[in-house]
C-alpha positions, 0 to 999 in steps of 0.5 A, spaced: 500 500 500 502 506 498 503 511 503 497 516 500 493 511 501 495 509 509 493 516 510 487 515 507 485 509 510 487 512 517 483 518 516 476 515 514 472 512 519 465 510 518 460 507 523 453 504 521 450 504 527 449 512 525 441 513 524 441 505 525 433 505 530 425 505 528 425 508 535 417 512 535 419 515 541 426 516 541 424 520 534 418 523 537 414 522 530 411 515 527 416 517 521 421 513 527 429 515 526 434 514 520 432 506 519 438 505 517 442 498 517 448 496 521 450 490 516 456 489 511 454 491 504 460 492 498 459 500 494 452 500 491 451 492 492 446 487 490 447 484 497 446 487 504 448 482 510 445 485 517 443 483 522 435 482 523 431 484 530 424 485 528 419 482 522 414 486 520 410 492 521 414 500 518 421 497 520 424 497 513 432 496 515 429 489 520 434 492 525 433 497 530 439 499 536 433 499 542 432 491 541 435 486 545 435 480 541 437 478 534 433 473 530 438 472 524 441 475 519 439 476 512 441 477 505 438 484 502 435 490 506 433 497 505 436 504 508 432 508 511 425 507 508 418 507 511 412 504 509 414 497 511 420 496 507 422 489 503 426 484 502 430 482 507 430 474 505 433 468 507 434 469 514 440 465 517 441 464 525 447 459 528 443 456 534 445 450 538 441 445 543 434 444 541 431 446 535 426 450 534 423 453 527 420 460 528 424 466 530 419 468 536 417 476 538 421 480 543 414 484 543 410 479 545 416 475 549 413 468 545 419 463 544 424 461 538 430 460 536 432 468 537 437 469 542 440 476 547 446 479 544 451 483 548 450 490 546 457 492 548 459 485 543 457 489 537 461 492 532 461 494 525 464 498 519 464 500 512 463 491 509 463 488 515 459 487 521 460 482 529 456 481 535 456 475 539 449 471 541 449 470 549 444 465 548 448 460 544 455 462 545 457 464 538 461 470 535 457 472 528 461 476 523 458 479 516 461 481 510 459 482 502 461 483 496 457 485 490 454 479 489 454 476 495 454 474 503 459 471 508 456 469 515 462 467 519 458 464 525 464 462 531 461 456 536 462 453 543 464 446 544 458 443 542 455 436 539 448 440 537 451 446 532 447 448 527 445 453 522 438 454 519 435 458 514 428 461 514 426 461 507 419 464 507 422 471 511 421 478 508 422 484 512 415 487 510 411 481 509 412 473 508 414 469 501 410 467 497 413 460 496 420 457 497 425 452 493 431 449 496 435 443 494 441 439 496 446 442 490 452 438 492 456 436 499 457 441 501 452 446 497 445 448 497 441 452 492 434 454 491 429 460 489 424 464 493 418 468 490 415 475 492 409 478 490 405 484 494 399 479 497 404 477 501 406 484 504 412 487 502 413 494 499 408 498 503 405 492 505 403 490 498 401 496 495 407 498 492 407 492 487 413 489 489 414 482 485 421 479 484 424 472 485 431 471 488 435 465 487 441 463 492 447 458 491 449 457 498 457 454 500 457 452 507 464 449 510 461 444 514 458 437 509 452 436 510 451 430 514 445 431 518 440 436 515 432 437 515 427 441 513 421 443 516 414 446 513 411 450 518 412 447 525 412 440 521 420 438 521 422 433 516 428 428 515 431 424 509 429 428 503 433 432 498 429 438 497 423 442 498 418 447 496 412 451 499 409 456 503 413 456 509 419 453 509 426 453 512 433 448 511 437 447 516 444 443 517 447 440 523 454 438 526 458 438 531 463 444 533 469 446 537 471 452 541 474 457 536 474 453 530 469 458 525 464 456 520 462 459 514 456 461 509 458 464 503 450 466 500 451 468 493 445 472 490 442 473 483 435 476 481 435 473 473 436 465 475 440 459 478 446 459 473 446 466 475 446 465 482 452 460 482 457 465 476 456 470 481 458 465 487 465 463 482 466 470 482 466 473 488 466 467 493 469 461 490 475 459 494 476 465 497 476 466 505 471 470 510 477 474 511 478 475 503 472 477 502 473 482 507 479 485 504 476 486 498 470 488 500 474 494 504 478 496 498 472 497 495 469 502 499 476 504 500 476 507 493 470 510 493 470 513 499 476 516 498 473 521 492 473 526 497 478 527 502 476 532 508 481 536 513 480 536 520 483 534 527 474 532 530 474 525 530 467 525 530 466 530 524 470 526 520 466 519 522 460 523 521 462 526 514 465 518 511 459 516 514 454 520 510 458 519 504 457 511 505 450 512 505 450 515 499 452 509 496 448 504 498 442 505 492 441 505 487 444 498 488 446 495 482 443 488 480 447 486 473 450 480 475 457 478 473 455 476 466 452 482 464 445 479 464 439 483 469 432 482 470 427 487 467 420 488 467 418 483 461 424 478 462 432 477 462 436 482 458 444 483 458 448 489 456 454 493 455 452 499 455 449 500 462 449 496 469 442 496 471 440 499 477 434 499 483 431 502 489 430 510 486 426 514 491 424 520 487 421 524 491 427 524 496 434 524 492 433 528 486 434 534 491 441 533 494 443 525 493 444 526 485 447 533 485 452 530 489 453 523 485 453 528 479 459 530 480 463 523 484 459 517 481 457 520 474 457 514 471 452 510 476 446 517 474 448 514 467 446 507 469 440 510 473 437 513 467 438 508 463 434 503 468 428 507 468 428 509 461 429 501 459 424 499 464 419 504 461 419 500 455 420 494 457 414 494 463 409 496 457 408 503 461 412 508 457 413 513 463 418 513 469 416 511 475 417 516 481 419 511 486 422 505 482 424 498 487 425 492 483 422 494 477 415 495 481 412 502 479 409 504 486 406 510 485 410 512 492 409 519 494 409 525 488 411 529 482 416 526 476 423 526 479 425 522 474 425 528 469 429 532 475 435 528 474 434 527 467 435 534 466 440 535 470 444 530 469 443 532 461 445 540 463 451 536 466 454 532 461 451 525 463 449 523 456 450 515 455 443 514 454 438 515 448 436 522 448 430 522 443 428 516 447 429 519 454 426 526 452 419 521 449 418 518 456 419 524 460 413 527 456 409 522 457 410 521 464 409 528 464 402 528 461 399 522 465 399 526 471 396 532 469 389 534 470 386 539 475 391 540 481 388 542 487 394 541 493 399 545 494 403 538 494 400 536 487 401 543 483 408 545 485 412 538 484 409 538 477 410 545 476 417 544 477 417 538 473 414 540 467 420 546 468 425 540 469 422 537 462 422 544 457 430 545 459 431 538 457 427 539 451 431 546 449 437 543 451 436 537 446 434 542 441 427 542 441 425 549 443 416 549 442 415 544 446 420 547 451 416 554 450 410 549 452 412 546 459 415 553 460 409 556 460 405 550 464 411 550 469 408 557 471 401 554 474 403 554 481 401 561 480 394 558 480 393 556 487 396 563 490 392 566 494 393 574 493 389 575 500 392 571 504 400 572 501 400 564 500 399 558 497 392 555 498 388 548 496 382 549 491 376 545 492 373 541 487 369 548 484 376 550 484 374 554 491 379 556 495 379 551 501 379 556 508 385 555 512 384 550 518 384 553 526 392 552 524 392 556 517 398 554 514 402 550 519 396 545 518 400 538 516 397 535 511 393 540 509 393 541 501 400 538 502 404 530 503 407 530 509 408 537 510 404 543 511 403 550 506 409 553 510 413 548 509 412 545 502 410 553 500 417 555 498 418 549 492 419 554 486 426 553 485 424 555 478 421 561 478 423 564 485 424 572 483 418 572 481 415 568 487 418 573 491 415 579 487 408 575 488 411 575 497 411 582 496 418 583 495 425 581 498 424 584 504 416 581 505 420 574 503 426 575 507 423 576 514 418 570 513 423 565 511 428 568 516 421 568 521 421 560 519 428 559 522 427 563 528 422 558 530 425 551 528 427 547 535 435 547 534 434 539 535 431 540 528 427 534 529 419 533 527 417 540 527 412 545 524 418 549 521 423 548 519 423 540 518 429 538 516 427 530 518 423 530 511 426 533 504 421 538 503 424 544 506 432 542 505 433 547 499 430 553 503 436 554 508 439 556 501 434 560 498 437 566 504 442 566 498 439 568 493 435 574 498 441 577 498 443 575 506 448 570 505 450 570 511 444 566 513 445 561 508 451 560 512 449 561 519 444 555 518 447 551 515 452 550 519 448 549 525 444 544 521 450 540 521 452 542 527 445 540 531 442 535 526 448 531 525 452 527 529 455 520 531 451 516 534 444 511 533 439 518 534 444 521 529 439 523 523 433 527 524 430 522 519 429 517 516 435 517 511 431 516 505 435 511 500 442 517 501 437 524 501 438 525 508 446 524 508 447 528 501 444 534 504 449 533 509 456 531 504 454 537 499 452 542 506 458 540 509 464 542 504 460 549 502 456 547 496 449 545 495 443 546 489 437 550 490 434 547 483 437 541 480 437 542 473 440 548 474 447 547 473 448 552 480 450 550 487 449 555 493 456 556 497 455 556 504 460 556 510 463 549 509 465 545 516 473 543 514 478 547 513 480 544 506 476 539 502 478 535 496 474 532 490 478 527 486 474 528 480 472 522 475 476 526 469 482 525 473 482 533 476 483 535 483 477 540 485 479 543 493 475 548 497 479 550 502 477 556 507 485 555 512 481 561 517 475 556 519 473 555 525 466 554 530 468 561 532 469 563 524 462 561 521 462 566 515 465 567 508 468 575 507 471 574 501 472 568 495 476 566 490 477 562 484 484 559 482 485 565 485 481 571 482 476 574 486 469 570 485 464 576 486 459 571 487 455 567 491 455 560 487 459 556 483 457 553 476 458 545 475 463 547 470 467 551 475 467 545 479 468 538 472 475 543 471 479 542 477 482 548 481 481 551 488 475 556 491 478 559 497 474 561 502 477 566 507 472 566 514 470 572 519 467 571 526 463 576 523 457 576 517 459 579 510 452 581 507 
């Protein structure tokens, strides 16, 4: 290793278990905390090994810190979702002693083969993960690679050692039905099938169906192993299919002599399944697979290097940052085939990727991956472009999971990242073809908007979508989604100087006793307030419509003043959830810059930090760490599509990006500290910047923006 590189893995430093709980009560809200998962997984992996603690109910990741016992340990898991979550298939436990074939309930304290762990025992990183099971005696270790899991289970002296696997488990749900067979001495493999009658993405209404195939290597023979279906345990057979099934393998152990499991994946068939395992697992040790894994996430986290002497910012920062590149997840396997809507397809061009939460991550999880992870915005529109067609639908999903179009939440984010990533130079897609879908995905979701929500998403879209068309050269249909663009204007009602719901006779609908702080009143999950800002397109002629700077200014400063400095569930400024993440931004462009920088940075100071209840929020498939990755080195959009990033007060003192074209971008700001919060002065390559922005291009072409920093604010 070269010395560069012994630096770089000294200094980055990552831990899962930041926003890891579902806590309600710890997040005052039903929304819970970050509900992320502590588990191994490689960089955009396929596969996500962690531990489980809970089935069922809104625990997306299967895991929350609080619980005092662990059920098993699964292969695939969401980051930070609600809605009940999906996957987490082929749940693994090592036990010992009598066998049992449920998991049991720590809630309703019924009995099974989960076991209390010790809490202080756990530990984990970026692509590995331990824990020591008291019931059992056993040390249980993770890691993934891409396309595989590894399990490395260390038991007692024991005559009654086993391993079993739950076929039929799914976070948010069961399996529809399951397939497993002895593949060999030591192999077995299989297949399980999901749908939504069995629960799964928002306990079915979000249409997931898919089927996982598994090759599973154990390094133990299979001398003594069983099945059961339901509570029925049977022997002397050689595979077995149904509802509720599980495998189990049986053997004797000595103490400190481990066992393995190498699970590998594939959502296109068996063949696919067993080419991924000789690739990434066959004749490679635990220990292997984890180095490599860690190299892995050594690469792409190092891509921008931070300078500070806080141990916790810097765990707070790379932790961000590897949330970000969780999803969307690549699920091509190793021969370049992928499982799409109508079939199996294999190309060169693209890895097909899944898991795009819209409506979250085109505000800052794409921005930022437009700049350190182009190639993987490519693979994205090109997976929802090909699924368009390949689903028969001719539209882009708004929240895509396994090719399911959900209809999770609201707007076209789709045409968002579209447009920005075209106006950044990410083009390796078909550009006619991608411009026919973004229309009709556009026109099927007009009609007679009435909720604030409704009107000012798709408005934003259908600006989205004629910058897109100008850019490619089409200039009426520009001029025509220009002109639609600017409907928010209808639901403003000049009387009460805000955004109003109609009625279905196009009336205005009266305010409630809370007026415009009323959650869910005309609005998703936000109130008029706080959804009220969303004309990143059009702000200086929402500002006229305000009143005029001053009007505005004093209204979104009135917003801050009354934000809980937690920043958790509140009637203001709501940085647990993604309506409101642009509007620190938004003092920018009202001329007072040194708000921008002001709350920013106690944004990161108070919403961050390096613990379980370190996010405010749930973390939204990379939204809620972005915000934090782009906020903390100074940068961050206000409308993507727009090539413009805001500057704000960044956190360290230097940063580094190492661009993909080879060039070096560096912010620096040598005289920054928490006493020194404000930007006097700026400079680009070394000429004076004059501006309270910097264009993508600026940033793509290498350099030093240089950042002198005052205790006092420079308006």
């Amino acid at each position: 290793m070269s010395l560069l590189c012994m630096l770089l893995a000294a200094s980055i430093s990552v831990n899962p278990f930041i926003g890891a709980s579902t806590s309600i009560d710890a997040a005052g809200v039903f929304h819970g905390l970050g509900k992320t998962y502590p588990g191994a997984t490689a960089p955009f992996g396929m596969v996500q090994c962690s531990p489980q603690t809970i089935t069922g109910g809104d625990n997306g990741p299967g895991y929350s810190y609080e619980h005092k016992t662990i059920e098993g340990f699964s292969m695939m898991q969401l980051s930070g979702t609600g809605w009940y979550g999906d996957m987490g298939n082929l749940l693994t436990m090592p036990t010992t002693g009598e066998l049992k074939v449920t998991a049991g309930s720590e809630k309703e304290k019924t009995d099974g083969w989960r076991s209390l762990y010790d809490k202080s025992s756990e530990e984990a990183d970026a692509g590995y993960y331990k824990v020591f099971l008291s019931d059992y005696g056993i040390l249980a270790e993770c890691t993934a690679t891409p396309h595989c899991g590894a399990l490395r289970f260390t038991y007692p002296d024991c005559d009654a050692s086993r391993i079993q696997i739950d076929l039929a488990r799914r976070v948010g749900g069961k399996a529809d039905e399951e397939y497993v067979e002895i593949a060999g001495r030591k192999a077995v493999r299989g297949w399980i099938k999901c749908s939504p009658k069995g629960g799964g993405w928002g306990h079915g209404k979000g249409n997931v169906s898919y089927t996982l195939y598994y090759y599973i290597k154990f390094s133990k023979p299979l001398k003594d192993f069983g099945f059961w279906n339901g509570d029925q345990v049977v022997r002397g057979i050689k595979h077995m299919q149904g509802e509720h099934i599980g495998f189990f393998t049986e053997f004797a152990t000595k103490k400190d002599r481990p066992v393995t499991m190498k699970t590998a994946l594939s959502l296109v068939d068996g063949k696919g399944a067993r080419k991924n395992y000789n690739a990434e697992a066959r004749g490679r040790t635990f220990d292997r697979m984890l180095a490599s894994t860690q190299k892995a996430w050594q690469k792409a986290l190092s891509v921008i290097e931070i300078e500070t002497d806080d141990e916790d910012l810097r765990t707070i920062f790379y932790t961000a940052l590897y949330h970000t590149m969780l999803d969307p997840r690549d699920i091509t396997d190793v021969d370049g085939r992928y499982w799409s809507a109508d079939g199996i397809h294999k190309s060169k061009a693209f890895h097909k990727r899944t898991v795009f939460s819209g409506w979250d991550v085109f505000r800052s999880q794409f921005p930022l991956q437009t700049i350190i992870n182009p190639g993987m915005v490519n693979d994205l529109l090109n997976s929802l472009i090909t699924l368009a067609e390949d689903s028969g639908k001719g539209y882009f999903e708004r929240w895509e999971m396994l090719n399911a179009y959900s209809g999770c939440m609201l707007g076209n984010p789709a045409i968002s990242v579209l447009a920005d990533a075209y106006a950044k130079g990410i083009r390796g897609y078909d550009t006619e073809k991608a411009f026919e879908i973004a229309v009709r995905t556009s026109e099927k979701f007009q009609g007679t908007f009435r909720s604030i929500s409704d009107v000012l998403e798709y408005s934003y879209s259908d600006w989205c979508l004629a910058v897109y068309a100008r850019a490619i050269g089409k200039d009426a249909e520009a001029d025509h989604y220009l002109r639609r663009s600017l409907r928010y204007r209808d639901i403003f009602n000049p009387e009460t100087g805000w955004f109003q719901p109609k009625d279905e006779n196009g009336n205005w609908v009266p305010y409630p006793e809370k007026g415009r702080l009323t959650q869910n009143f005309g609005c998703i999950e936000s109130n008029p307030y706080q959804q009220g800002w969303f004309v990143p397109h059009d702000w200086d002629a929402f500002v006229d419509m305000l009143g005029g700077r001053e009007t505005a200014l004093a209204d979104l400063e009135h917003m801050f003043e009354n934000t809980p400095r937690n920043y958790c569930w509140n009637d203001y400024y709501n940085h647990a959830n993604e309506p409101v993440h642009f509007l620190p931004f938004l003092f920018n462009r009202l001329g007072r810059p040194d708000l921008t920088q002001y709350w920013t940075r106690d944004i990161c100071r108070n919403a961050y930090h390096n613990s379980v209840e370190g996010l405010v929020g749930n973390e939204d498939v990379g939204q809620m760490s972005a915000w934090y990755v782009l906020a903390s080195i100074g940068i961050h959009p206000v409308c993507p599509g727009d090539t413009r990033y805001e500057l704000t007060s960044p956190v360290f003192k230097r940063v580094t990006i190492h661009l993909p074209n080879g060039k070096d971008f560096s912010i620096e700001a040598p005289d920054n500290s928490d006493e020194n919060n404000y930007i006097s002065s700026a400079s680009l390559n070394g000429k004076p910047l004059g501006r309270r922005y910097i264009d993508h291009s600026e940033i793509l072409s290498g350099g030093t923006l240089t950042l002198n920093m005052s205790s006092e604010p420079a308006i």
